[in-house]
C-alpha positions in Angstrom: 128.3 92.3 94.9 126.5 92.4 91.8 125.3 89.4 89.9 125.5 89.8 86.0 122.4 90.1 84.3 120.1 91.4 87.2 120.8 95.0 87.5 118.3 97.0 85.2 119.3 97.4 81.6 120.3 100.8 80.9 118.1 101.4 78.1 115.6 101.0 80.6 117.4 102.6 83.6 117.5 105.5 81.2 113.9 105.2 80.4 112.8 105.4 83.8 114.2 108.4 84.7 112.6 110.7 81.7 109.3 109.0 82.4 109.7 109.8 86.4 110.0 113.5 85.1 106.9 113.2 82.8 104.9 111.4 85.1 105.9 113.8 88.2 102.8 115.5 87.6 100.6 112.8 86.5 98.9 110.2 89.2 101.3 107.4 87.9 104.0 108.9 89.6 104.3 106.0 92.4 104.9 103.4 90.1 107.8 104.8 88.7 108.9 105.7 92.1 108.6 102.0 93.1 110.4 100.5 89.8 113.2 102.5 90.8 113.1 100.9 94.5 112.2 97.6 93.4 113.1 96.8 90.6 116.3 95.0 90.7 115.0 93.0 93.5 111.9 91.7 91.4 114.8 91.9 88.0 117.1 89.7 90.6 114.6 87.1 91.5 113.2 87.0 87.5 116.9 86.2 86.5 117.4 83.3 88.5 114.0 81.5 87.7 114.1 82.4 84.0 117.8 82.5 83.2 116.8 83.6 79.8 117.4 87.8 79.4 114.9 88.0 77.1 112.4 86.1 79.2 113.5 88.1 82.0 112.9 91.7 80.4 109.0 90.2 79.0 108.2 89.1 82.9 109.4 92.2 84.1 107.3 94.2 81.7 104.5 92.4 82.8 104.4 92.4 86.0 105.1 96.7 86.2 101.9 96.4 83.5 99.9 94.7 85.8 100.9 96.2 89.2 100.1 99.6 87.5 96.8 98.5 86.4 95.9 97.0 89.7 97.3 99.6 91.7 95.3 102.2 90.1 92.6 100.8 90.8 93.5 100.7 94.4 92.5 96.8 94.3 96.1 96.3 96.6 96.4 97.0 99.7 100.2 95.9 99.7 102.1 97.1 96.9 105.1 94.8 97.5 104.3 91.5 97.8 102.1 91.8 95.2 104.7 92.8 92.9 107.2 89.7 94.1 104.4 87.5 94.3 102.9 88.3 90.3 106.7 88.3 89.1 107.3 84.7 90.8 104.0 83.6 89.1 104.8 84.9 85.6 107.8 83.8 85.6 106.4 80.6 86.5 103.5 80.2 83.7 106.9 81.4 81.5 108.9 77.8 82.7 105.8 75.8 82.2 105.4 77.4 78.4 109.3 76.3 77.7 109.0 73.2 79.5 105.6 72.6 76.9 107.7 73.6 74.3 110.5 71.4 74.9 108.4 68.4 75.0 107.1 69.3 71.4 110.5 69.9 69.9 111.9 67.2 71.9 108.6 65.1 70.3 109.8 66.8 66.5 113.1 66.2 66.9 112.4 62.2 67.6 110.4 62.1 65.1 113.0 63.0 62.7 115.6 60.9 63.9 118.1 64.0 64.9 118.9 63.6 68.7 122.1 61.8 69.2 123.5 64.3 66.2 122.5 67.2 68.6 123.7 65.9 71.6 127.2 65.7 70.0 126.6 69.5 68.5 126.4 70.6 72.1 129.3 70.5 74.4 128.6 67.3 76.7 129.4 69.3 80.3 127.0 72.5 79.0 124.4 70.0 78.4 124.6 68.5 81.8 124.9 71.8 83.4 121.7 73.1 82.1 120.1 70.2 82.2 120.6 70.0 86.2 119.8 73.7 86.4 116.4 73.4 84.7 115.6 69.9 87.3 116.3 72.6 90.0 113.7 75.3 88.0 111.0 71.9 87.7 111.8 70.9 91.3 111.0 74.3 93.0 107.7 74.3 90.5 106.6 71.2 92.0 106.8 72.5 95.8 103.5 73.0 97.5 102.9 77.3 96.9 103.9 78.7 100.6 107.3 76.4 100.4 108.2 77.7 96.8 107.4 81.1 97.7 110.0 81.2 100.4 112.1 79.4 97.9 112.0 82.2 95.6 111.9 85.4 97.8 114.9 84.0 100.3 117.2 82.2 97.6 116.1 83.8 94.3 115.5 87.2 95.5 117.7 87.2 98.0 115.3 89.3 100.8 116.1 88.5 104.1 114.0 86.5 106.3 112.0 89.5 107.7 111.1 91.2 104.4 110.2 87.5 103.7 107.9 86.7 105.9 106.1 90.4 105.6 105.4 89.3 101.9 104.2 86.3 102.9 102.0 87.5 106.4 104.3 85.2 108.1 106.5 85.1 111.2 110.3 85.1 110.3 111.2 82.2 112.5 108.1 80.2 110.1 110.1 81.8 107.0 113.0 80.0 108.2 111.2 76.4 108.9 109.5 76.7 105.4 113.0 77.5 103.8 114.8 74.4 105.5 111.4 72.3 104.7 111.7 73.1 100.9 115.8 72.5 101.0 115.0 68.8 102.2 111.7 68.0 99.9 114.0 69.7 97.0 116.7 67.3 97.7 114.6 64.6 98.2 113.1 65.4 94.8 116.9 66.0 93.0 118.0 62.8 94.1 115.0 61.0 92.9 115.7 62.0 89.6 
């Protein structure tokens, strides 16, 4: 089953194969190698924090940037969950820029007297539905790291628990009682709100 908007574009599906043939001979071979592998996991787990194609396509990017900088360098010893583990956290600086940027608009927009004409601009039920999805995006920023990280890799990325708990140096069976720890604390936290 294939979720719409997580597979990679095919401009860049494209892209990656005629820069695997140029690079088969250079020493950057591997990372093309490991886009291919991947990449629609980390492209999978970027959609559903971000939500945003665009923001999706710029974590993306820089996540391959820096896992080939780093990796050259030979700075990581585990290619993998280095590569889930920068996406999750540039996708969330990414969350905490919009959410800054909301607050300034939201701040303009007061200022200026135009809410209540923009809340009846927008349809009422597409208002409420992003609204609750971006609570969900603020509540899983606000769970302590190793709770969020299970968060993202089991739910967001979908991995199973074993590939979860190699990212994370973890038993699977812990895997598990993190995930069912960070369902309660982020209902706990949805219902306060």
């Amino acid at each position: 089953m294939s979720i719409v908007g997580t597979e990679i574009p095919a401009s860049l599906r494209h892209g990656l194969v005629s820069l695997r043939e140029e690079t088969a001979q250079s020493g950057q071979a591997w990372i093309v190698q490991f886009m291919c592998k991947e990449g629609p996991g980390i492209m999978r787990l970027l959609w559903r924090l971000l939500g945003h194609e665009q923001d999706v396509l710029d974590a993306y990017q820089d996540c391959i940037c820096r896992l080939a900088v780093r990796g050259r360098s030979g700075s990581v010893r585990s290619i993998r969950p280095y590569a889930y583990k920068t996406a999750a956290n540039i996708a969330i600086e990414l969350i905490r820029r919009r959410r800054r940027q909301r607050a300034h608009m939201t701040a303009v927009v007061a200022h200026r007297g135009r809410s209540a004409e923009d809340a009846v601009l927008c349809g009422a039920g597409a208002v409420e539905k992003a609204e609750m999805i971006q609570r969900l995006r603020e509540a899983i920023l606000e769970l302590p790291p190793h709770l969020r990280e299970v968060v993202m890799l089991r739910d967001l990325g979908e991995q199973p628990y074993r590939s979860v708990a190699r990212i994370m140096g973890i038993q699977a069976a812990t895997a598990r009682v993190y995930r069912r720890q960070a369902i309660m604390r982020l209902a706990g936290l949805l219902g306060e709100r």
